[in-house]
N, C-alpha and C positions, 0 to 999 in steps of 0.2 A: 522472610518478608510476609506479612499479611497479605490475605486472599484480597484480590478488588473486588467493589462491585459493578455486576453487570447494570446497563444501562436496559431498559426493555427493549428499546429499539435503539440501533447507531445513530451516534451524533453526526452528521455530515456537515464537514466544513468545503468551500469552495479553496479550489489554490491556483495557483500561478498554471497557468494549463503549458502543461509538457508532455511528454511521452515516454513511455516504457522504452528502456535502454534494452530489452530483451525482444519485443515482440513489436517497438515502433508505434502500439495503440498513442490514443491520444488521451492526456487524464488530464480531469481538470475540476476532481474533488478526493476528499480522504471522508475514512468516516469511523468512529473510536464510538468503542463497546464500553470503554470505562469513563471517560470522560468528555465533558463537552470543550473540546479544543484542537485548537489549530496545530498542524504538525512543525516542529522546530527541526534547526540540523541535529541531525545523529537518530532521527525516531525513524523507525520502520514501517513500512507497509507493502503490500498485494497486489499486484495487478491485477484487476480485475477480467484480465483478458485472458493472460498468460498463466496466471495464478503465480508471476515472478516475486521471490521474496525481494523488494528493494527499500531502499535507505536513504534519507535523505543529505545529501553532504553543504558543508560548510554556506553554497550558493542556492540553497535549496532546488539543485538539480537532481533528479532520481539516478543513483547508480545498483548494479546486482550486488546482492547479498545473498547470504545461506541462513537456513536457519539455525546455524551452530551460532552464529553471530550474535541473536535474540536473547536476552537476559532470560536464563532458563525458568523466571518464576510468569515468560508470558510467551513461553514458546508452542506449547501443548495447545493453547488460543490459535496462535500464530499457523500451525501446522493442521489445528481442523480447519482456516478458511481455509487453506493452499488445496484439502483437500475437498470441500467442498464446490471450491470455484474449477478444479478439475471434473468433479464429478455431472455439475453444471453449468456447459460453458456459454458465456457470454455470445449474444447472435454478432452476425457484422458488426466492423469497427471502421471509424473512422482512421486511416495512417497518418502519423503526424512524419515530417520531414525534419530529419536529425539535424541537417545541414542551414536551413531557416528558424532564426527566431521568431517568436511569435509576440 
């Protein structure tokens, strides 16, 4: 597969605000290095709390992923944020309630 390319700075889209199925934060954007666009089901992304790899499923609710899951030509991506976002972590968060819709 050809290299992508990078964007200079992420595209940030706003989405359906949910929460991290790992750590309970509250999200309520994504934001893609290679293109300008919204996340569809099955596309991956970061908490930016937890630095949780998660995935979006068929209802665009976030559930846990690994990075073995990531099509390996965007995992090496995939795996400097997880370590970046651990290296610097995110201050307080707001807790989203798994139990309430929003």
């Amino acid at each position: 597969m050809p290299r992508q390319k990078w964007l200079s700075k992420p595209a940030t889209s706003e989405t359906i605000r949910t929460w991290c199925p790992q750590c309970f934060s509250v999200l309520s954007a994504t934001s893609c290095m290679t293109a300008e666009a919204k996340p569809e089901p099955g596309d991956f992304t970061v908490c930016a709390y937890c630095a949780a790899v998660l995935r979006f499923n068929a209802k665009m609710d976030l559930e846990i992923s690994e990075l073995a899951e990531i099509p390996v030509h965007s995992r090496l991506a995939f795996a400097q944020v997880v370590q970046k976002i651990k290296e610097f972590p995110m201050p307080k968060r707001e807790k989203g309630n798994p139990f309430v819709t929003q």
